[in-house]
N, C-alpha and C positions, 0 to 999 in steps of 0.2 A: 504493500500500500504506500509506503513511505521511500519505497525504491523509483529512481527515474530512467524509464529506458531509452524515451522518445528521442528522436532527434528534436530539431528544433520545429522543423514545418510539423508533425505531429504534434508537439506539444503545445504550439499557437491555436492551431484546430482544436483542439481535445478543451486547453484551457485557457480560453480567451481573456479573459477578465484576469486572472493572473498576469498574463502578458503584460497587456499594458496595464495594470498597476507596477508594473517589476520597470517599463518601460518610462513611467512615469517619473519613479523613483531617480529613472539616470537621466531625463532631460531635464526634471528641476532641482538635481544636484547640479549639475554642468552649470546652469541657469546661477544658481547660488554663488557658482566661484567666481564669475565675473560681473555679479549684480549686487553686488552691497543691500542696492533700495530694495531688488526683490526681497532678499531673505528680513530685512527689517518688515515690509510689509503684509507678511505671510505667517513669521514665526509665530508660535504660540506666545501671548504676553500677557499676562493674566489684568493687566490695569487698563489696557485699552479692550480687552472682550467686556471686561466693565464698562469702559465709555460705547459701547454698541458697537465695536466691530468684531461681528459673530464668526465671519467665515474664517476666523484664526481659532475658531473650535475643528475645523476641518481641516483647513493648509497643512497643518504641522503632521497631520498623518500620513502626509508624501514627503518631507523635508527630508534631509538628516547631515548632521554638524561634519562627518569626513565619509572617505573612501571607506573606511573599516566597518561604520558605523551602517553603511548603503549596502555594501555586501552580506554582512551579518543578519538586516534585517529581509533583504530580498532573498540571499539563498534558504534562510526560513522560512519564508513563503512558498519559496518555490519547491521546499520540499515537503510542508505540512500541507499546502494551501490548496492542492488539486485533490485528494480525497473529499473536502468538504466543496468545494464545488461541483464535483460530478454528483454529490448526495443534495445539494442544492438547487442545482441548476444555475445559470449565470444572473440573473437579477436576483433572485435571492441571496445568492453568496456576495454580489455587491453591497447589496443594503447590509448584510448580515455584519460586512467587515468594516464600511464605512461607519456602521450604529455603534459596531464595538468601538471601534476608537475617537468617536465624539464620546460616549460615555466616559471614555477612561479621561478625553480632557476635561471632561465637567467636573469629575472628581478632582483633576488638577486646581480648575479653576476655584473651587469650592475648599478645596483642603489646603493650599498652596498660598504663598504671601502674594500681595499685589504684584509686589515687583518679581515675578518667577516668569521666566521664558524655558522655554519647552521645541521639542522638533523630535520628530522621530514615528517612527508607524509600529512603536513595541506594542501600544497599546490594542491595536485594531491586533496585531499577532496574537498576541498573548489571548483575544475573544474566541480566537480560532481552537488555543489551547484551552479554554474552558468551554468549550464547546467538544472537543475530543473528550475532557473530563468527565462530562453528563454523559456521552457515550459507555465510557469504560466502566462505568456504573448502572447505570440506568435503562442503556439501551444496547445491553452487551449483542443483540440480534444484529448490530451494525457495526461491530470491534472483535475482533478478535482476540483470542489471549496473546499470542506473541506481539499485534502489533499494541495493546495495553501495554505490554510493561515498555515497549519504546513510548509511547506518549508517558507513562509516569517518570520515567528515567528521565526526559528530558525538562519535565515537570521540575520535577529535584532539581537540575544542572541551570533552569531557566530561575529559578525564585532563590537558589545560592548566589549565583549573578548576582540577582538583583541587590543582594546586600552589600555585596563584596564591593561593587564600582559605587562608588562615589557619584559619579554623573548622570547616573542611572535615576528616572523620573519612577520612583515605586509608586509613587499614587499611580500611577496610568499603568503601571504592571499590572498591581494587584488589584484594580477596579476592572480593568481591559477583561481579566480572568473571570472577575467575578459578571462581569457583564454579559460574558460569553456564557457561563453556566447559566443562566437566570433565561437570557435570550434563545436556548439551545430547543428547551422543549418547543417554544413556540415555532420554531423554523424547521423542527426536524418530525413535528406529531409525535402523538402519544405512543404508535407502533403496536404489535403485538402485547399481548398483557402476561408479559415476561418477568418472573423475578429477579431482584435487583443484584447485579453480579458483587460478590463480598473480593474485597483483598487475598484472603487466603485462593482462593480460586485464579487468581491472577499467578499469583505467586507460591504453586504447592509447594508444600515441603517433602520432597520426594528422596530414598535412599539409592534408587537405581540409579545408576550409570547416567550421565545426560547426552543425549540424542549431540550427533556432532551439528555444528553449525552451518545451515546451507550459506548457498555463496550472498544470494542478498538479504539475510542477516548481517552478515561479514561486511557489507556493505553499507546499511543502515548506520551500524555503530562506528565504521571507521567517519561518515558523515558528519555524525552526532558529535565524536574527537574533534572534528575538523571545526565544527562551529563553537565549539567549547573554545580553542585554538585561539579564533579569532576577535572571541569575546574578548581574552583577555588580553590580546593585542592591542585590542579599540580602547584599551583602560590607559594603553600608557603614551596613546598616539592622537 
């Protein structure tokens, strides 16, 4: 689920909306580094969404401060973000991702001092990840157990982050998350009337032998290193 095989012409077809939001992402970075005004007039600034200028509740979920910080957050898109769009469809997975990350800046706006500037699309990510959440619990008919414990694995590796960097907007993490779970039932229905999958079942505790690792497992978590990697790149760049 979480493996990418497509070339590129498949996976523009398959996942449009990803596209260009990924697409998005690199012409209004480019835009950023030789526009001063734009990025003043765009970034998240919690004193002037005060004086009425709303659409800086929205800008700042395509922004992002460097190269590291645009990689980190699109190659997470690009590798969570096509499962819930094919379970979506593409106007719903847009609304789904733009609504998660206005909500995570309202929380910025709301929990956050006047003077706090903001940029970055963690928030709308991270709705994706609490939207996988309500899955691996609730609506285990749509998750499976191997690809559960990658979304909890990454869970753990993404809300560590969040503490660890300094720079890092936790209101928009942890509201983005909580926003995605809250929004998840309503975008994804109620389903089968399934019981609710427990932790242990995610995670048996088994004495046999463990089954070897296919190749795109292998693959998934050399990924999951890889963006860990770059996290902590982006902390000191």
């Amino acid at each position: 689920m979480f493996v990418r095989t497509e070339n590129f012409r498949t996976f523009r077809r398959l996942y449009p909306i990803i596209t260009i939001i990924v697409a998005i992402h690199l012409v209004l970075w480019l835009i950023v580094q030789f526009s001063p005004t734009f990025r003043s007039l765009t970034i998240g600034f919690n004193l002037l969404i005060w004086q009425g200028e709303i659409w800086r509740l929205v800008t700042p979920i395509f922004l992002h401060a460097s190269l590291t910080h645009l990689l980190f957050n699109s190659l997470s898109l690009v590798l969570f973000g096509p499962g819930v769009e094919r379970m979506l469809g593409k106007v719903k997975f847009l609304v789904f991702y733009v609504l998660g990350g206005i909500l995570a800046n309202v929380a910025t706006l709301l929990l956050k001092p006047e003077i706090y500037m903001h940029l970055g699309a963690s928030g709308a990510i991270f709705a994706i990840f609490g939207l996988y959440f309500y899955m691996v619990f609730l609506r285990p008919d749509l998750l499976d157990r191997a690809n559960s414990q990658v979304i909890l694995t990454i869970l753990v590796i993404g809300l560590v982050m969040t503490f660890l960097n300094q720079n890092i907007n936790v209101v928009a993490h942890l509201f983005g998350f909580f926003a995605g779970t809250v929004l998840a039932p309503f975008f994804l229905g109620r389903g089968p009337n399934t019981a609710p999958r427990s932790f242990r079942a995610i995670f048996p505790k088994t004495d046999s032998p463990r089954a070897p690792r296919s190749g795109k497992q292998t693959i998934v978590w050399i990924v999951l290193i890889g963006l860990v990697l770059v996290g902590i790149l982006a902390r000191y760049m």
